[in-house]
C-alpha positions as CSV (number, residue, x, y, z in Angstrom):
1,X,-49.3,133.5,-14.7
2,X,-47.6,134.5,-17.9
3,X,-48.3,132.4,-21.6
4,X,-45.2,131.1,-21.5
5,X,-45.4,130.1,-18.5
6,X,-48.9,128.3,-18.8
7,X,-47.5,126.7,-22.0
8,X,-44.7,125.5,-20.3
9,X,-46.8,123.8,-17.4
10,X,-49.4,122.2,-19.4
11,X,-46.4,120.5,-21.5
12,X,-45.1,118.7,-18.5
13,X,-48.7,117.4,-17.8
14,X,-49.1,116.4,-20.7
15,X,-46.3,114.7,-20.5
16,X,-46.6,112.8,-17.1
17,X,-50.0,111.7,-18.1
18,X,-48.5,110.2,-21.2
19,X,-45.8,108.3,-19.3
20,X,-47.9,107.2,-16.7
21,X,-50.8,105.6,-19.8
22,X,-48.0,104.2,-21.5
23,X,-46.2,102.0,-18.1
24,X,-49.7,101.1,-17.0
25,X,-50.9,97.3,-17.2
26,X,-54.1,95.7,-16.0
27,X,-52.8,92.6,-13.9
28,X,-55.9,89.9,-13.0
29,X,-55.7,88.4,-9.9
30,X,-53.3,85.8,-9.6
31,X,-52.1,86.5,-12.7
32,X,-48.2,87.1,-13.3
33,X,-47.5,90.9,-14.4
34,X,-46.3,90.7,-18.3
35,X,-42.7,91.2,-19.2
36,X,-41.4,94.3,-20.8
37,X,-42.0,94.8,-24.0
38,X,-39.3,93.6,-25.8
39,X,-38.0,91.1,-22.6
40,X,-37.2,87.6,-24.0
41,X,-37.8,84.8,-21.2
42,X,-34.7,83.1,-19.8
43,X,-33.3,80.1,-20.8
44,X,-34.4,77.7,-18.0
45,X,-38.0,78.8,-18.2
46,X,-38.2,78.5,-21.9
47,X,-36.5,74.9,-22.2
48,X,-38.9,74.3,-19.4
49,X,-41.9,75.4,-20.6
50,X,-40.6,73.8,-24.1
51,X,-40.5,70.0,-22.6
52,X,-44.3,70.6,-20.7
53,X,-45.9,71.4,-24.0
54,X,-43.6,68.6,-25.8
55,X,-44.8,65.9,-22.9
56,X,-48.0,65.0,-24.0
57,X,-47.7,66.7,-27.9
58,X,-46.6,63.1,-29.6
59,X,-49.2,60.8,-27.8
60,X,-52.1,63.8,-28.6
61,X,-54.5,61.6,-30.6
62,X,-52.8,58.1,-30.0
63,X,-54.8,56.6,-27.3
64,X,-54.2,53.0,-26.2
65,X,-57.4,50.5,-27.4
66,X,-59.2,48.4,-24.5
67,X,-57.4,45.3,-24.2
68,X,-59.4,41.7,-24.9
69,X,-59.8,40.0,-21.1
70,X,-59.3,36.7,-20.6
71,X,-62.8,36.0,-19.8
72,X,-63.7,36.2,-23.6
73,X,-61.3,33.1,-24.5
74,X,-63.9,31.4,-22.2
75,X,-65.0,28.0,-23.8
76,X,-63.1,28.3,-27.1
77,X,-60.8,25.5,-28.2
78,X,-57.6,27.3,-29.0
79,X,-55.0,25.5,-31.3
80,X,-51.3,26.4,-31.4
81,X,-50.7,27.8,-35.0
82,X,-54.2,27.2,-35.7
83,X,-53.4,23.2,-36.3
84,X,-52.1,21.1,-33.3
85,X,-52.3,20.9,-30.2
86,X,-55.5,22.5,-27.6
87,X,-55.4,25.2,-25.6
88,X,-58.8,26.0,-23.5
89,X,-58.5,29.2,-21.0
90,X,-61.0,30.3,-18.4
91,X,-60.9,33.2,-15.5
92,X,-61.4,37.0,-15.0
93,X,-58.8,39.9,-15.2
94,X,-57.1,38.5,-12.0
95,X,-56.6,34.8,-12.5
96,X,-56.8,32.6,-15.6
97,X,-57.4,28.6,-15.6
98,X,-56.1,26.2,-17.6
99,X,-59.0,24.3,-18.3
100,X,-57.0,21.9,-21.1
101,X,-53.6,22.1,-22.5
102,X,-52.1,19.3,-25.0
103,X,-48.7,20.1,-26.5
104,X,-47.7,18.3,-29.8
105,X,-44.4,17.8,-30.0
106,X,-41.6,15.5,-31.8
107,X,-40.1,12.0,-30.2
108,X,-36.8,12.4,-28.1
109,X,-35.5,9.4,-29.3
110,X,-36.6,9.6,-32.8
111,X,-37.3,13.0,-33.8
112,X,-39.1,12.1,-37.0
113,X,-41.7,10.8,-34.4
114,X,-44.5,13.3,-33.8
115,X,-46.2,13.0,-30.7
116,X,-48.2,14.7,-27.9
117,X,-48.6,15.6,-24.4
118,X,-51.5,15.9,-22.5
119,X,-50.7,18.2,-19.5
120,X,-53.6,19.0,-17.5
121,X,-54.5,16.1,-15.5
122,X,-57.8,16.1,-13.1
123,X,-56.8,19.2,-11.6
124,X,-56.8,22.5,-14.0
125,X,-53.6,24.6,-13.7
126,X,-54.2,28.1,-12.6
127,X,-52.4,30.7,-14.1
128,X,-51.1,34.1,-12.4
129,X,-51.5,37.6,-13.1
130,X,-48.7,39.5,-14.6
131,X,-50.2,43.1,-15.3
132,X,-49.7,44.3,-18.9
133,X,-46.6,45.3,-19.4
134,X,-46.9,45.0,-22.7
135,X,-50.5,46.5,-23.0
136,X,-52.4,43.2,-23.3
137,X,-53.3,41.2,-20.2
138,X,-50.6,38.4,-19.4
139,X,-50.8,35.7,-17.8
140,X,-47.7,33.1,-16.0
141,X,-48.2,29.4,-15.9
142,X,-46.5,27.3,-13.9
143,X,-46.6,24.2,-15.9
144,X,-44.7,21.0,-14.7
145,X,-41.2,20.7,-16.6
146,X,-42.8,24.1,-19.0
147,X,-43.5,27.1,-17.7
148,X,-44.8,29.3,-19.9
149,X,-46.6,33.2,-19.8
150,X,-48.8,34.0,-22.4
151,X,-51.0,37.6,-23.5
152,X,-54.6,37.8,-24.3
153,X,-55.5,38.7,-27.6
154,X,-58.6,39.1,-29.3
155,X,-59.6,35.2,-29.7
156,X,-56.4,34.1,-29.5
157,X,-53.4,33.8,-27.1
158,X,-50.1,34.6,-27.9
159,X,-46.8,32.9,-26.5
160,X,-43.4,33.6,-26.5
161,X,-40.6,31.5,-27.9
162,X,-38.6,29.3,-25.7
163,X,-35.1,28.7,-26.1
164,X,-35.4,25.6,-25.2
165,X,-38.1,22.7,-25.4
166,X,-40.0,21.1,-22.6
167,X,-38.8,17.8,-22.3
168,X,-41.2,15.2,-21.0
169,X,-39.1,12.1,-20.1
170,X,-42.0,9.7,-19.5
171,X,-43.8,10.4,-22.7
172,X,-40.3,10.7,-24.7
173,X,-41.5,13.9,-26.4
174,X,-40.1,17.1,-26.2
175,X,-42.5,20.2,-27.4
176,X,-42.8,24.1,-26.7
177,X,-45.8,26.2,-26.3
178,X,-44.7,29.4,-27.9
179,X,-46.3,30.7,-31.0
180,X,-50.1,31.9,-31.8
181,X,-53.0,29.8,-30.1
182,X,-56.2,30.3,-32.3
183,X,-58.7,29.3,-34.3
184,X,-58.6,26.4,-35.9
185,X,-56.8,27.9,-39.5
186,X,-59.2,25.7,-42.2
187,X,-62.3,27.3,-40.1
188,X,-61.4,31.2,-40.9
189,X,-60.9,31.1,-44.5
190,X,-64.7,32.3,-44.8
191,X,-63.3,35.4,-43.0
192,X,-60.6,36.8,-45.0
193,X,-62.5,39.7,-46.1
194,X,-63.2,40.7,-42.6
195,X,-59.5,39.9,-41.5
196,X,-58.5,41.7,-44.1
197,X,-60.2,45.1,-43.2
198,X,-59.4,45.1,-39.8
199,X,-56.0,44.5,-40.3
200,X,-55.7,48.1,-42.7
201,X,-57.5,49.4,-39.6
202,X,-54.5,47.9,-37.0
203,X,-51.9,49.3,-39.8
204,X,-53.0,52.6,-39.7
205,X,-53.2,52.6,-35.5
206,X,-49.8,51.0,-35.7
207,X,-48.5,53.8,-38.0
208,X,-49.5,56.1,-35.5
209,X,-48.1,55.6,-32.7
210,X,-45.0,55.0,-34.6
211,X,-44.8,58.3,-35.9
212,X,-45.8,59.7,-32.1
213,X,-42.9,57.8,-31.7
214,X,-40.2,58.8,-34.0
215,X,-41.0,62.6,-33.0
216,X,-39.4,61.8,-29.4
217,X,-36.6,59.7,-30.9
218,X,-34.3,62.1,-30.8
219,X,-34.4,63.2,-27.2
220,X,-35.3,59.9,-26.2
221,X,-33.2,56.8,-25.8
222,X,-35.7,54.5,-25.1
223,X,-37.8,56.0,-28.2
224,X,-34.6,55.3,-30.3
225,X,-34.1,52.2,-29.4
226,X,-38.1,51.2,-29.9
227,X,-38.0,52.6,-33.6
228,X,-34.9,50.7,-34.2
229,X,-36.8,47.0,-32.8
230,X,-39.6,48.3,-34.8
231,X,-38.1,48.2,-38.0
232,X,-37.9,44.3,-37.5
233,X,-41.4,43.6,-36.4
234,X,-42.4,42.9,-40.3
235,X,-39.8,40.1,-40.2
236,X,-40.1,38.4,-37.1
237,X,-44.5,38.5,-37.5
238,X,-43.7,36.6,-40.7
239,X,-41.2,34.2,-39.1
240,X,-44.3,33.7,-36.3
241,X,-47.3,33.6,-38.8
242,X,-45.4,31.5,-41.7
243,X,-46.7,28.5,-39.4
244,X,-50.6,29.5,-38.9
245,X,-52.6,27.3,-41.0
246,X,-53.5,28.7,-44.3
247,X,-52.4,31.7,-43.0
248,X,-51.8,33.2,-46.9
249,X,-55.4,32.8,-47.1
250,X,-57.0,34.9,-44.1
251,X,-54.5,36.3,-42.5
252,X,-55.6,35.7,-39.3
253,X,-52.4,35.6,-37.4
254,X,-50.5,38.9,-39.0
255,X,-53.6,41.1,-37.7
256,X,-53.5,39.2,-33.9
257,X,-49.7,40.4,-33.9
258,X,-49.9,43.9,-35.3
259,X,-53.1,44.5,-32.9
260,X,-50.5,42.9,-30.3
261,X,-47.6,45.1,-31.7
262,X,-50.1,48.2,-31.8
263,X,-51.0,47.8,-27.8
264,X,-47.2,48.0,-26.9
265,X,-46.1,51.1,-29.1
266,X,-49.1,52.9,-27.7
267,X,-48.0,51.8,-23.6
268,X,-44.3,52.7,-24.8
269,X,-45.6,55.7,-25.7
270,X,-47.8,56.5,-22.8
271,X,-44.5,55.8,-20.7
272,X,-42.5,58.3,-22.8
273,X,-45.0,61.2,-22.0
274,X,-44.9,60.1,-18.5
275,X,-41.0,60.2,-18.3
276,X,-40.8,64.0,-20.4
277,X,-43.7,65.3,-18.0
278,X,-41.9,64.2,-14.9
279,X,-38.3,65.4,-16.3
280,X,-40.1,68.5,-16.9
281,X,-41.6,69.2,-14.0
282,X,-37.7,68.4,-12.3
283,X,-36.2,70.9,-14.1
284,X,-39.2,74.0,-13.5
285,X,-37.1,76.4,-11.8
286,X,-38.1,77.2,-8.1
287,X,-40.0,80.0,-6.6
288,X,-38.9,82.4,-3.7
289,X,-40.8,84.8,-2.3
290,X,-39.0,87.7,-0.7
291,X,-40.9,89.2,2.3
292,X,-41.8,92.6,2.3
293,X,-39.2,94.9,4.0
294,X,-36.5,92.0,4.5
295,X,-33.3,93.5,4.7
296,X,-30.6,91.7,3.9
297,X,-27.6,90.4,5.8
């Protein structure tokens, strides 16, 4: 074999041992081989794989509190705005009873007549299950001539505002339960400082999951539309709380509602990362496998 010759053939191994170090690639089991070095990812994969990681970023951190059960309003003499009226709620997490209900009211004949109504007669009223749709325990009460649902707070009881009053004909009084049942309002004054903390703590939760959110807002409808009703939730607590008595003074009834209002961003929010993880996992592209040796038609 000549030099040149033997120079000639150790180049090409040299060569074909480079080439073959450079294409080699160490694939685990199970493990997809990596793209080519310099191989962007299609389109479909990447908005895919964009939307998974995006499901559960914005809730990451924002977890929903435990929810007060009825059980703990056992016993406790609940008054509508904290001054009128009595409310008194037993049960578990299924069913709730009306123990007592009295509904003060004005005079259908003479509306600058106050007067009241005592509903619950010898039998209690029991109260259904309604889930939380809201992310506090609710609860629907079929009350002669004023049905009404209400949610479980901590202590309290909230109810929403009828559009129109229960009329009782035989007691010529007309009323509505919707509004905060609580505490008696003279009886938490002593509280305020402690109402007062709690309610930076609720703030901050609330801020939260508003941000978590705002971050889906704009590939989200629904998230739109909650960060638009959100912007009136400062109003409408003071429309609900300007009522609680000596509310300026504890504060009682603004943390109850922005606990309450805290519980419901954080469900909304667990339904959003629902709704993205399922679209996401619609849109992953599909997988075929080829057999080995098929030929085509």
């Amino acid at each position: 074999m000549t030099r040149r010759f033997r120079l000639l053939f150790c180049g090409l191994i040299a060569a074909a041992l480079a080439a073959s170090e450079a294409g080699a690639q160490l694939v685990l089991p199970g493990a997809a081989p990596a793209a080519p070095q310099g191989a962007t990812a299609s389109p479909a994969k990447a908005r895919t794989a964009g939307a998974a990681r995006g499901a559960g970023a914005s809730a990451k951190g924002v977890k929903p509190g435990a929810a007060p059960e009825v059980a703990s309003l056992a016993g406790r003499p609940l008054m509508l705005n904290g001054k009128s009226g009595l409310l008194q709620i037993s049960g578990d997490d299924k069913t709730a009873t009306i123990d007592k209900l009295q509904l003060a009211g004005e005079s259908v004949s003479d509306s600058s007549q106050r007067c009241a109504v005592d509903i619950v007669g010898e039998n209690p009223i029991q109260a259904t299950s309604a889930g939380r749709p809201d992310g506090l325990e609710r609860f629907e009460a079929d009350v002669p001539a004023c049905p009404f649902s209400f949610d479980v707070l901590d202590g309290a009881a909230l109810a929403p505002s009828q559009i129109t009053a229960c009329v009782f004909k035989a007691a010529d009084c007309q009323t509505g339960p919707g509004g905060l049942w609580g505490p008696d309002g003279a009886s938490l004054v002593s509280d305020a400082a402690k109402f007062a903390k709690e309610r930076a703590e609720a703030e901050k939760a609330m801020a939260k999951a508003v941000r978590a959110v705002q971050d889906r807002a704009a590939d989200s409808a629904e998230a739109a539309d909650l960060i638009r009703d959100q912007n009136g939730f400062a109003g409408q607590r003071d429309d609900i709380c300007r009522d609680y008595a000596k509310e300026s003074v504890h504060g009682y009834c603004a943390l109850r509602l922005t606990q309450a209002r805290t519980a419901l961003l954080e469900t909304r929010l667990s339904e959003l990362a629902a709704a993205a993880a399922g679209k996401a996992a619609s849109e992953k592209p599909g997988k075929t496998k080829a057999k080995k040796g098929a030929k085509e038609p």
